[in-house]
N, C-alpha and C positions, 0 to 999 in steps of 0.2 A: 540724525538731527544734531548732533556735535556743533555749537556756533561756528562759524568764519573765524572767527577771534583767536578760538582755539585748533586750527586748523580743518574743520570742515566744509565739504566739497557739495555734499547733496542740497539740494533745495526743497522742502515740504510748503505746500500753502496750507495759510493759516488764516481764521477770522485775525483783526485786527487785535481785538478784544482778550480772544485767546491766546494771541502773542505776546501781550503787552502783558497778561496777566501771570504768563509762565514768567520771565523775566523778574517781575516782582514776588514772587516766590523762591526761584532757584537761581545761583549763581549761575555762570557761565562755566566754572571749571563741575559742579553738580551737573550740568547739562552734557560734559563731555563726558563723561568719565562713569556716570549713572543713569541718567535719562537720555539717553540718546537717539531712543526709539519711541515713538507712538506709544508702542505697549505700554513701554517703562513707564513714559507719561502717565499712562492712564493710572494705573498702579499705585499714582503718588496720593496718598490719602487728600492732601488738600487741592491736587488738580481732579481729582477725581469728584470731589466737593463741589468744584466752580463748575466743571462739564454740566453736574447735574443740574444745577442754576440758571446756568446761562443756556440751557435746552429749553427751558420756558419761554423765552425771550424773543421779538421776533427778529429775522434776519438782517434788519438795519439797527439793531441797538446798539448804541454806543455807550460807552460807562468807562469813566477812567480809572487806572490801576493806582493801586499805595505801593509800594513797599512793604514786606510783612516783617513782622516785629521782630523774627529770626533775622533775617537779612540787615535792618537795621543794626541790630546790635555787632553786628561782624564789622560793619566799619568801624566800630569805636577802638 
């Protein structure tokens, strides 16, 4: 699961929700380099968080993602 950006090839589908929410948690070069895999994903303490959340939920919920406070402060 390495993004396109950083040159990967495979394709995973994803909820929408749980796409958009990975991204707001990890960079792009953290996705290539450490979470590449499902597993990894799972593993990540605060995706691991949202899984258990958004399991409650039902299959058309929508909820928009932030930015996490980690990721904010790297752009500065």
């Amino acid at each position: 699961m390495t993004p396109k950006s950083k040159g990967g090839e495979e394709t995973q589908l994803l909820h929408s929700v749980c796409h958009r929410q990975i991204h707001a948690l990890l960079t792009e070069t953290e996705l290539a380099n450490h979470f590449n895999t499902i597993h990894a994903l799972q593993q990540h303490p605060d995706v691991k968080k949202f899984v258990g959340w958004i399991k409650t939920k039902p299959l058309d919920f929508k909820e928009r993602s932030r930015k996490s406070k980690r990721l904010k402060s790297l752009k500065k």
